[in-house]
C-alpha positions as CSV (number, residue, x, y, z in Angstrom):
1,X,-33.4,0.3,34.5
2,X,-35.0,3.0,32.8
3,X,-32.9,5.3,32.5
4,X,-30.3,2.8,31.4
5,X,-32.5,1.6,28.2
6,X,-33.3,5.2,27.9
7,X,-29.2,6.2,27.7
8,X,-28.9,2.8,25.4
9,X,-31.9,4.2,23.2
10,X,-29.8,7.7,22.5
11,X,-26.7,6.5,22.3
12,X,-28.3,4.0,19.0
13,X,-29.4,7.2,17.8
14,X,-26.1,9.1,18.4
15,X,-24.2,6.3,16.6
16,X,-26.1,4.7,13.9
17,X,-25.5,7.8,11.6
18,X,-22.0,6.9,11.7
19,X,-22.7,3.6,11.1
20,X,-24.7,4.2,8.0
21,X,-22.1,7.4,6.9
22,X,-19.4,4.2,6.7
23,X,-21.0,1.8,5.1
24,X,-22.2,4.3,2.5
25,X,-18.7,5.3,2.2
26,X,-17.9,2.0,1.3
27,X,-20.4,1.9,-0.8
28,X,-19.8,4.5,-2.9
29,X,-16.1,2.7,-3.1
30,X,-17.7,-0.6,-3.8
31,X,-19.4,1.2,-6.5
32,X,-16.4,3.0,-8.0
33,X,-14.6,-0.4,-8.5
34,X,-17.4,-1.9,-10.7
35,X,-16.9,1.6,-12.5
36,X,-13.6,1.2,-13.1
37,X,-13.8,-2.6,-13.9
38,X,-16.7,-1.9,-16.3
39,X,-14.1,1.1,-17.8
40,X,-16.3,3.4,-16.7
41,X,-13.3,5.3,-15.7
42,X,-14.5,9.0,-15.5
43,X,-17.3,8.0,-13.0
44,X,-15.0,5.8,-11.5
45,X,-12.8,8.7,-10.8
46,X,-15.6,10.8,-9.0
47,X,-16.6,8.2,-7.0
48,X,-12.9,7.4,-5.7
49,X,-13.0,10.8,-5.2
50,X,-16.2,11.3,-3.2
51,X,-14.8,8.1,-1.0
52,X,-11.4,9.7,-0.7
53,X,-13.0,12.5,0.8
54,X,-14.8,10.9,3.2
55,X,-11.5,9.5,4.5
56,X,-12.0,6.0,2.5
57,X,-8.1,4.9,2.3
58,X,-8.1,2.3,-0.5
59,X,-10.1,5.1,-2.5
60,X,-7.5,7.4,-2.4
61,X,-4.9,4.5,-3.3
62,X,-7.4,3.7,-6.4
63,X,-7.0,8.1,-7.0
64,X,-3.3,7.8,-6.9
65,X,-3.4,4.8,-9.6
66,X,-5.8,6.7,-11.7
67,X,-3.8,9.6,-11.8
68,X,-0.4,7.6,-11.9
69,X,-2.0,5.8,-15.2
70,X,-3.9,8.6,-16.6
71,X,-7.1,6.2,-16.5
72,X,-10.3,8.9,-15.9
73,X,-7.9,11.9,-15.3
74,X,-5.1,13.0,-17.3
75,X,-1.9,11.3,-16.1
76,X,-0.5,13.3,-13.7
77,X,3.0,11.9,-11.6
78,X,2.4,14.8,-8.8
79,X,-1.3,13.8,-8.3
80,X,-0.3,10.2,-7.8
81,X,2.6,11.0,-5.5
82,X,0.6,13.1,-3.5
83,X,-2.2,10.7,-3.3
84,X,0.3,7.5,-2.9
85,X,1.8,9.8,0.0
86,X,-1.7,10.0,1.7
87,X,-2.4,6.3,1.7
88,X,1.4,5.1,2.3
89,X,1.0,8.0,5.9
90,X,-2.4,6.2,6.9
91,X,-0.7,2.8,7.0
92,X,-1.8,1.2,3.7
93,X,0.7,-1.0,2.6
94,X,0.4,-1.4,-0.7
95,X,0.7,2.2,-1.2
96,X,3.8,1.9,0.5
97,X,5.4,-0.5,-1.6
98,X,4.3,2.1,-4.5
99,X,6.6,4.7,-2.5
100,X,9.1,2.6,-2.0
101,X,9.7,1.6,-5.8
102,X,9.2,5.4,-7.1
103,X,12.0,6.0,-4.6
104,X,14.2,3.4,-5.3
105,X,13.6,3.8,-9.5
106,X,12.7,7.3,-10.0
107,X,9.2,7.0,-10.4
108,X,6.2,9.5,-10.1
109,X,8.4,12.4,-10.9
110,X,10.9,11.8,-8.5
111,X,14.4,12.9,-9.8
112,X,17.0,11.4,-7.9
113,X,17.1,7.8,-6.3
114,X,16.8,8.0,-2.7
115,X,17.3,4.0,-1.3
116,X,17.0,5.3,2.1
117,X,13.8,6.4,1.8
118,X,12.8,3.3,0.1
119,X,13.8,1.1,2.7
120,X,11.4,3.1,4.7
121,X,8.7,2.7,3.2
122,X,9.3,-1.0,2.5
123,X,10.3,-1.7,6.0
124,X,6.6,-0.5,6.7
125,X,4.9,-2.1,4.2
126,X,7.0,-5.0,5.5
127,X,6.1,-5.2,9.2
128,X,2.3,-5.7,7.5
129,X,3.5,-8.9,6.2
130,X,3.6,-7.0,2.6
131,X,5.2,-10.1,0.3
132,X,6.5,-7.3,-2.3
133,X,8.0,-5.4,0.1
134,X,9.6,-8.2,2.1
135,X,11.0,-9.1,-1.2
136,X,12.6,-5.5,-1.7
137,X,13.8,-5.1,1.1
138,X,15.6,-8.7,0.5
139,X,17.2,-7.1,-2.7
140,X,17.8,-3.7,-1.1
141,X,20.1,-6.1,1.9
142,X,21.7,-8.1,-1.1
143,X,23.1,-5.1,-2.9
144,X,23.6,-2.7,0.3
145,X,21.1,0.0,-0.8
146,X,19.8,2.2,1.7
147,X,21.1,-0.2,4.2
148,X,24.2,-1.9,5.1
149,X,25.0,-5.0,2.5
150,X,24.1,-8.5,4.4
151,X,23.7,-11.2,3.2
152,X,21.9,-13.6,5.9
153,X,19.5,-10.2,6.3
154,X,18.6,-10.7,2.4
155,X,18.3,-14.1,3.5
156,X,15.4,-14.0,5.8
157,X,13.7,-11.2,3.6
158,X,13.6,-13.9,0.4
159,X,12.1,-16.2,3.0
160,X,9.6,-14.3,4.5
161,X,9.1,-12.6,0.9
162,X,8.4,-16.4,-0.2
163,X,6.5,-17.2,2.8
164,X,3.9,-14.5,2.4
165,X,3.6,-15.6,-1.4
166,X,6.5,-13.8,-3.3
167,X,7.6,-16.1,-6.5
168,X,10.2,-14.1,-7.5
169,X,12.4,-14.5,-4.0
170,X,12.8,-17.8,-4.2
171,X,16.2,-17.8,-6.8
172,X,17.3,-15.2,-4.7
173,X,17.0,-17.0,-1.6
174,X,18.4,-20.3,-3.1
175,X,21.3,-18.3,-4.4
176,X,22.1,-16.8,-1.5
177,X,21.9,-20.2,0.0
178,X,24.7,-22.1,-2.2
179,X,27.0,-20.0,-1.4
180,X,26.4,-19.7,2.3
181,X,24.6,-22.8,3.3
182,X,25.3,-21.7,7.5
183,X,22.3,-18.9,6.5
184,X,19.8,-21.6,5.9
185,X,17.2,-21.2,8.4
């Protein structure tokens, strides 16, 4: 018995630096956000940055709006993307809806629309329950971009879209709906 409160005692110790490292990561986000509220934007910035580093996702989300505003950092649409990239890859789905739209409307310096690769990223931010992203990929089934045109499809997105607390899917859905009343669901 011990032994045991002996093994419990070290592993405390082992642990509870990581412990206080996280929740003074999120600190130093928490932090940030008054910054940035307060439009203290260049100390904002560092501490987005200093969270960022520590592996803080919504920090490096709140980077890739700095940068993608020029708000505490010079614009800069290659920062942002890069940034946006890094959140969207660790599963953050707002940052994913960001990708999505820059690749369906040529945003953040992207050149060329690429609806396949907006899909993707909206299908992802969609499995999260992503409202904005459900309602994309609703429009993106209407019209046939990046994925075959279907109507009942769109359907379902504009419902889920609305579900989830979308306002603009609901003339979209109702549309849809007059003319084919058999996709009602």
């Amino acid at each position: 018995m011990r032994n045991f409160i002996k093994f419990l005692a070290v592993l405390a110790l082992l642990f509870a630096p990581m412990a206080t490292n996280a929740q003074s990561v999120e600190n130093i986000y928490e932090i940030a956000l008054l910054q940035y509220q307060n439009k203290n934007f260049t100390k904002a910035v560092e501490n987005f940055q200093q969270a960022a580093a520590a592996g803080h996702i919504k920090a490096v989300y709140s980077l890739a709006v700095c940068y993608q505003d020029g708000t505490g950092v010079p614009q800069n649409d290659a920062m942002a993307l890069q940034y946006f990239t890094e959140a969207a890859n660790a599963g953050y789905d707002k940052a994913q809806v960001t990708l999505g739209d820059a690749y369906a409307w040529k945003r953040l310096g992207i050149k060329k629309k690429n609806y396949d690769e907006a899909v993707r990223w909206y299908a992802l931010a969609g499995q999260q329950g992503n409202a904005d992203a459900l309602y994309q990929l609703g429009r993106c089934y209407e019209a046939g971009r990046g994925v075959k045109k279907d109507k009942k499809m769109a359907a379902a997105y504009y419902l889920k879209a609305q579900e989830a607390g979308n306002t603009l899917a609901a003339p979209y859905l109702q549309k849809i709906l007059k003319k084919h009343p058999e996709y009602a669901f």
